[in-house]
C-alpha positions in Angstrom: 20.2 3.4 -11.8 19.3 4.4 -8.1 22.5 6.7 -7.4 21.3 8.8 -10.8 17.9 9.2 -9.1 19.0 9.9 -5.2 21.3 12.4 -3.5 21.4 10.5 -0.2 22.1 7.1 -0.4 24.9 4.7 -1.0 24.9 1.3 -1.9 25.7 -1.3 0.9 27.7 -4.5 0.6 25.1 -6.9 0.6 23.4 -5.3 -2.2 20.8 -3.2 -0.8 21.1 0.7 -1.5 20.4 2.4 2.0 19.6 6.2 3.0 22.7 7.9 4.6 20.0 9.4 7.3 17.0 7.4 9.1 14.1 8.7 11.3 11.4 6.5 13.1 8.4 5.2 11.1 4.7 4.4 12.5 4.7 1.4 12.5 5.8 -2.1 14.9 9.2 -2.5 15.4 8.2 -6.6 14.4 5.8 -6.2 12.1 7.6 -6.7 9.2 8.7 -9.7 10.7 4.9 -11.2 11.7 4.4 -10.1 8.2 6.7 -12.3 6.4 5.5 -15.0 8.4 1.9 -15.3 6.8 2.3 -13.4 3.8 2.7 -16.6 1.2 -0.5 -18.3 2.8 -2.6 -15.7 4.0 -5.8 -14.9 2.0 -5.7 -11.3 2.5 -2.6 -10.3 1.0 -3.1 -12.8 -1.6 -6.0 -11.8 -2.8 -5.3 -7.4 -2.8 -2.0 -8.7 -4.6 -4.1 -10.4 -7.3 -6.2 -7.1 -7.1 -3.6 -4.6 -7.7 -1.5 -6.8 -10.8 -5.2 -6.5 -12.3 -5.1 -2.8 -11.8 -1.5 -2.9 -13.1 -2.9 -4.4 -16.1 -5.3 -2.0 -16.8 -3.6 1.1 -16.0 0.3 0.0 -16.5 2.9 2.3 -14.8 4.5 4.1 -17.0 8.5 3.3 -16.1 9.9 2.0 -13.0 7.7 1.4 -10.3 8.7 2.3 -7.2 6.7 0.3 -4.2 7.3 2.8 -0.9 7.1 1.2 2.1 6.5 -2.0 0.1 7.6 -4.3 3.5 9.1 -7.6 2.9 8.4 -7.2 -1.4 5.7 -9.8 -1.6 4.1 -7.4 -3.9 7.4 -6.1 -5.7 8.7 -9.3 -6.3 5.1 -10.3 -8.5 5.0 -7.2 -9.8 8.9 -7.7 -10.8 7.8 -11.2 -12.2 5.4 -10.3 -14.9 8.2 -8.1 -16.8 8.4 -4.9 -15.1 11.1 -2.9 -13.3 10.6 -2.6 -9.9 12.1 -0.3 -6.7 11.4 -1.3 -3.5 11.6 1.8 -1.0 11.2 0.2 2.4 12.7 1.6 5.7 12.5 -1.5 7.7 15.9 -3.3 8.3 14.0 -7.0 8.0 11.6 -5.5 5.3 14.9 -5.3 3.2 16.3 -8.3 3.8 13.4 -10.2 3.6 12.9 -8.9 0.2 16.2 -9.6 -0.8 15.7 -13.1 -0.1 12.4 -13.1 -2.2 14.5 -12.4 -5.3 13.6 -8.7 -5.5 16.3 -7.1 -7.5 16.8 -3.7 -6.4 16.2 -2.8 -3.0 16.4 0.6 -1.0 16.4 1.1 2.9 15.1 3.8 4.0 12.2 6.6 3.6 11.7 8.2 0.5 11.7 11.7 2.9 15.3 10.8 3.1 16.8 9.2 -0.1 17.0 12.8 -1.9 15.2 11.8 -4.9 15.3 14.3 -8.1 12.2 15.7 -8.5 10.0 14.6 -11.2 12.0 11.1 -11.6 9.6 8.4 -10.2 6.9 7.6 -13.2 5.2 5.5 -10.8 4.6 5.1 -7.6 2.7 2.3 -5.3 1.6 3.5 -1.7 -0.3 -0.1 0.0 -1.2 0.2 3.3 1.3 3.2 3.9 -0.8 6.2 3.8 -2.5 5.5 7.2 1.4 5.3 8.7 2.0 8.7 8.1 0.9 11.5 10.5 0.7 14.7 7.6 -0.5 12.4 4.5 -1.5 15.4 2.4 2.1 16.7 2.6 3.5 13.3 1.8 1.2 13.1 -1.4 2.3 16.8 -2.1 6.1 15.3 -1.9 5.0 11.9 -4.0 3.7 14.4 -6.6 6.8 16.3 -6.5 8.4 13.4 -7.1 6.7 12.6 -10.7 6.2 13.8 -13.9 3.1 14.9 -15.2 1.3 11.6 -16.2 3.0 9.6 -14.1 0.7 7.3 -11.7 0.0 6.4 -8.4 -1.5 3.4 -6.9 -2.5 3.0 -3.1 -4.4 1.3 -0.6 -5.6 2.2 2.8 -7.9 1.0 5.5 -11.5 1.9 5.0 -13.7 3.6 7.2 -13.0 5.0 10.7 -16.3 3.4 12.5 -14.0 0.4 11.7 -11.0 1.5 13.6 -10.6 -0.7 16.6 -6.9 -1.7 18.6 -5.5 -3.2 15.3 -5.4 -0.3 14.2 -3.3 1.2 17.5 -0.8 -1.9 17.0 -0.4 -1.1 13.6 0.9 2.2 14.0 -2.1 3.8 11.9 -3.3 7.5 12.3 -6.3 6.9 10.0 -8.5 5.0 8.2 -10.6 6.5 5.2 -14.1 7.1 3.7 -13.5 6.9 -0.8 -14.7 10.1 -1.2 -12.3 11.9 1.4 -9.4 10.1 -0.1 -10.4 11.0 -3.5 -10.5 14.8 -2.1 -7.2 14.7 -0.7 -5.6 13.2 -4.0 -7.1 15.8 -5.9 -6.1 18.7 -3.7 -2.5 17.1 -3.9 -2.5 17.7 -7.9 -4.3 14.4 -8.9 -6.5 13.0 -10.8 -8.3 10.0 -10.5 -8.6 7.1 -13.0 -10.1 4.2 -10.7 -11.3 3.8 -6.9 -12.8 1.4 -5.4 -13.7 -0.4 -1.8 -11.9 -3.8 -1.0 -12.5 -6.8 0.8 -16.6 -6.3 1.0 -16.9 -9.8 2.5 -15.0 -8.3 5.5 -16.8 -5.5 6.7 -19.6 -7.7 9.5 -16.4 -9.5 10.5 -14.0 -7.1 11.1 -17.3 -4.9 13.1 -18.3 -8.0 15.2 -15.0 -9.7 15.9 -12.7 -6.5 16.2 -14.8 -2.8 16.3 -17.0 -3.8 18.7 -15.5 -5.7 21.1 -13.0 -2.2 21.1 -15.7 -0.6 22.2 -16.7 -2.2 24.9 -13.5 -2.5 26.4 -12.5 -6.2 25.4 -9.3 -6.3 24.6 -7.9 -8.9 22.0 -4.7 -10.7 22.1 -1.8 -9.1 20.9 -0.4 -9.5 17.4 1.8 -12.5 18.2 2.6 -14.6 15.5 0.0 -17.3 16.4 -2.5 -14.3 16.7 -1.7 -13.2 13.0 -1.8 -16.5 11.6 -5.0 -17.4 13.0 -6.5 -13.8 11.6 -5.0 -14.3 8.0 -5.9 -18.3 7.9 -8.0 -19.6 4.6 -10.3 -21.6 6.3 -11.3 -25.3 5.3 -14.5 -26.7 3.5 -17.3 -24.6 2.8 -16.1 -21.8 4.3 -12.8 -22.3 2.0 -15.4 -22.4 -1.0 -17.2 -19.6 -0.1 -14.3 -17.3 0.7 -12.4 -18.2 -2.5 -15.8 -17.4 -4.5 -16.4 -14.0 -2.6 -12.4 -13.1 -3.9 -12.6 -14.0 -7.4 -15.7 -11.6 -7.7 -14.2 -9.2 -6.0 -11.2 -9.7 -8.2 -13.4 -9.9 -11.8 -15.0 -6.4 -10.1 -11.4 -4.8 -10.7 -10.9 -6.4 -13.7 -13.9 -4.5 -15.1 -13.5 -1.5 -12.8 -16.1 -2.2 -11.1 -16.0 -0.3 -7.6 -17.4 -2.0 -4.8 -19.9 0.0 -2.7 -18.2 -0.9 0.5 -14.8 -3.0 1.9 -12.6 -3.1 5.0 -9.2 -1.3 2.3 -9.6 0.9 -0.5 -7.5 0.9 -3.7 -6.9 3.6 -5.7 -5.2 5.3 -9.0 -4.3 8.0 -9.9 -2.2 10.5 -12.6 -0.4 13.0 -11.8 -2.1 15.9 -13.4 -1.2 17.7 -16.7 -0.1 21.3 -15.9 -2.6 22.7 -17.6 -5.7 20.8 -16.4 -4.2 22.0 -12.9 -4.6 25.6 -14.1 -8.2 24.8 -15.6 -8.9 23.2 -12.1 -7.3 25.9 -10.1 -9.5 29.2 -12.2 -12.7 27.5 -11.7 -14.8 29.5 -9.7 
């Protein structure tokens, strides 16, 4: 399926198709591997998974979908569970492998800059926590749109607001973080248009500002992301405060379920179509 898609890649003995060119990405040469440490018990990627399958529900990709820079495929392998055929695009050696060993069926190494895709070939495709990685995002959309049909979909998500950024966001390897109607500008100036947006993780927003932004700010410098350090951050905690957190989530998640969009949130998810031809004209002769 993949070498009818892709110009540049080849598939590899152990399974996993791979670009024939690589280039550096934003992001920590370990994190992938911190990643997959937490990922099965963390809250936070539990719960935006349980988020976005909702928001697959709702809006279903139309095709394949193709999850770019989708890490270790903790989200491709749920999305590949409920029925639907998946692509993870990830350029991260242990990202692949990792995935691999999650059960994720087909599996490519590498950028999309580089794999040579046909244009107009990828009827969906997921962007989580990957826009913020990338130093020219409105050219990447521009490419990602190239990509698709018209009425293909995208879904992303990205941090949310930049009085949040703080030195997680310097260890992640992120350029940006974004305000909903900025992001919903640049989609739309890409060829977009937007079906649902929304804030994330509301119940995160004093937390992240007390125990992260601020302390930035005044110099105070957290640990490093060790792996004790990111299973501390992404621990459910026990009792009340296990109670209280799981509540907060499942409103959160019966918010998406009714599209909902939160007012704010530490992420932002989003989705969008590529736009019809002719409502780009429309769009484009309006004074």
């Amino acid at each position: 399926m993949l070498s009818d898609l892709a110009r540049h890649i080849e598939l590899s003995p152990d399974g996993i198709w791979r670009t024939s060119a690589s280039a550096r990405v934003s992001f920590p040469d370990d994190g992938n591997r911190l990643c997959f440490v937490i990922e099965d018990s963390s809250f936070w990627f539990r719960h935006r998974r349980n988020c976005l399958l909702a928001l697959l529900e709702r809006f279903p990709p139309p095709g394949t979908f193709f999850d770019v820079g989708g890490g270790n495929g903790y989200l491709s392998s749920a999305v590949q569970n409920a029925g639907r055929q998946v692509v993870l695009i990830e350029p991260g050696e242990d990202g692949a492998r990792n995935a691999q060993t999650r059960g994720v069926q087909h599996i490519l190494c590498g950028r999309l800059e580089d794999a040579g895709f046909q244009p107009a070939t990828l009827p969906a495709i997921g962007l989580f926590d990957v826009l913020e990685h990338i130093e020219d995002d409105r050219a990447f959309l521009q490419l990602c749109r190239s990509l698709q049909p018209p009425g293909a979909r995208l879904y992303l998500t990205v941090p949310a607001f930049q009085l949040l950024w703080s030195g997680e966001d310097e260890l992640a390897g992120h350029y940006r973080r974004y305000r909903r109607a900025e992001l919903i500008a640049l989609l739309e100036a890409a060829g977009y248009e937007i079906e649902f947006s929304s804030y994330l993780f509301e119940f995160l927003v004093l937390p992240v500002l007390a125990l992260r932004t601020i302390p930035y700010r005044l110099g105070i410098r957290r640990r490093r992301e060790t792996e004790a350090g990111v299973r501390a951050d992404h621990a459910t905690p026990r009792g009340v405060g296990r109670a209280l957190l799981n509540r907060l989530m499942q409103r959160e998640l019966a918010a998406m379920k009714r599209q909902h969009p939160l007012r704010s949130g530490t992420s932002i998810v989003l989705v969008a179509r590529h736009r019809l031809p002719e409502a780009l004209d429309r769009v484009r002769a309006s004074p």
